[in-house]
N, C-alpha and C positions, 0 to 999 in steps of 0.2 A: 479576560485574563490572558495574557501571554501562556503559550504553550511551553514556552521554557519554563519561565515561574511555575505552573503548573507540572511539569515534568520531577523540577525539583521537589516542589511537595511531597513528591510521593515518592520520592530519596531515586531517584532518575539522573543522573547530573553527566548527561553524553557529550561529547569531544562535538563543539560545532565551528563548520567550517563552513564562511560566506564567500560567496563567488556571484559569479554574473548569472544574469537569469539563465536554468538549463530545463524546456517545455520539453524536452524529450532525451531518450536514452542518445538519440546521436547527435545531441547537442554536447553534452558532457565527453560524447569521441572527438567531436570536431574540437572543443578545449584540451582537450588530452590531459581533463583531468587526471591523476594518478594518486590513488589515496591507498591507504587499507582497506580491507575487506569486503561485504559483497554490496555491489548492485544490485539493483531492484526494477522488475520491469511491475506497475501498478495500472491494473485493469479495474475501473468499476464497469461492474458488469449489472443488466434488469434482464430477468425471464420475460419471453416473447409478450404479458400482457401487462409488466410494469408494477406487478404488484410484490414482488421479489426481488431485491438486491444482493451482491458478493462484491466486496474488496479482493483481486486476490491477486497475490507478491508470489512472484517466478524470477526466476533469471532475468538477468536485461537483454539477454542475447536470443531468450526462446521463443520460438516461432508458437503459441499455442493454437490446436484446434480447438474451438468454441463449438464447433459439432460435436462433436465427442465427450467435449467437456460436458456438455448439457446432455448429451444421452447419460454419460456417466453419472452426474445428479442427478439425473431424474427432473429438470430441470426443461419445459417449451421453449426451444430458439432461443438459447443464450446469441444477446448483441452486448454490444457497448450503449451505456447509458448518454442520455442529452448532459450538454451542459448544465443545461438549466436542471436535471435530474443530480448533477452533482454537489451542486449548490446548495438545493434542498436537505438534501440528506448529508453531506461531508462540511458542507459550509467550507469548500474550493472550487477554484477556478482551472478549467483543465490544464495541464502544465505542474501544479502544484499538489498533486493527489500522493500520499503516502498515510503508510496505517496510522501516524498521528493526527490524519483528520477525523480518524474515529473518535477521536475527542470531542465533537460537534455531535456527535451522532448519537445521543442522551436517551432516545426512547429505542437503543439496540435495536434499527431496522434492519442494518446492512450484514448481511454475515461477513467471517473474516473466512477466507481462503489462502492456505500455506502449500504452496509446493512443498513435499515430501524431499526434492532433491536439496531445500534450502534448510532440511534437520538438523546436519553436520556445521551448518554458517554461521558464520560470527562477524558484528559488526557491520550493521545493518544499514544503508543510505538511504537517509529518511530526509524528504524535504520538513522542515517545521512548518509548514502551511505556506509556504513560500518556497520558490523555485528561487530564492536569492541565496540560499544558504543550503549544509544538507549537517543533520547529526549521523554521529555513527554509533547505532544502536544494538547494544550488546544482544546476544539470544536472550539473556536471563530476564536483561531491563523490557526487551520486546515482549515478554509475557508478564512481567509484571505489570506492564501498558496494558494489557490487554485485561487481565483481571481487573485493573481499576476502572477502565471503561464499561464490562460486561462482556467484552467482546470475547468467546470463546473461540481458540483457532481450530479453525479442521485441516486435519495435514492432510495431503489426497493427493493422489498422484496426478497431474497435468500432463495429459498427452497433447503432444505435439507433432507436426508436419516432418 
């Protein structure tokens, strides 16, 4: 099923806007895209023995320590997951990871991870499983995403360099 049709199901219906493919935060500077509201920097993250995954949505501009992160969980050597690690679990291709691939992710493996600085934000840039397009995902519709999947957000504060 299309992730929009599916968005709207569950009375979702976000402002989508399609553009050239953007794999990264400074793809979309080199375009000078200029929209409303926030950007999104999306890390799938696995603890050091792979048995543990986080999605988790920062700024697009923040530098995160994944040391710290991980002392702060509680969490062995937070890295960045394989591609093929996000396939599995997100059903995306690196480039196109946003918390709507938690749609794919049906037996809730991956935890969702919310920067605390992004409480106050509104209007969220979400690729729809595609880096060809992005919606702009209200606070309210982002958690009610998130209840419909299972996906419970943990706000926590993300240190950074």
């Amino acid at each position: 099923m299309d992730i929009m049709t599916r968005l709207a199901d569950w009375h979702i219906t976000p402002p989508l806007i399609e553009h050239p493919p953007l794999h990264t935060c400074d793809d979309a500077d080199r375009l000078l895209v200029d929209r409303p509201g926030t950007r999104l920097k999306n890390l799938f993250l696995r603890d050091n023995y792979g048995r543990r995954h986080a999605l988790l949505l920062t700024r697009h501009d923040k530098q995160v320590d994944l040391k710290a992160l991980s002392r702060q969980q509680g969490w062995s050597r937070l890295g960045f997951a394989s591609p093929e690690r996000l396939e599995r679990y997100l059903g995306v291709a690196p480039g196109h990871v946003s918390v709507l691939a938690l749609v794919n992710d049906e037996q809730v493996q991956v935890e969702l991870w919310l920067d605390e600085e992004l409480k106050d934000c509104d209007d969220f840039h979400c690729h729809p499983l595609r880096n060809t397009a992005t919606v702009l995902l209200s606070r309210a519709d982002l958690l009610r995403f998130t209840e419909q999947t299972g996906h419970t957000p943990l706000w926590l504060p993300v240190p950074s360099f």
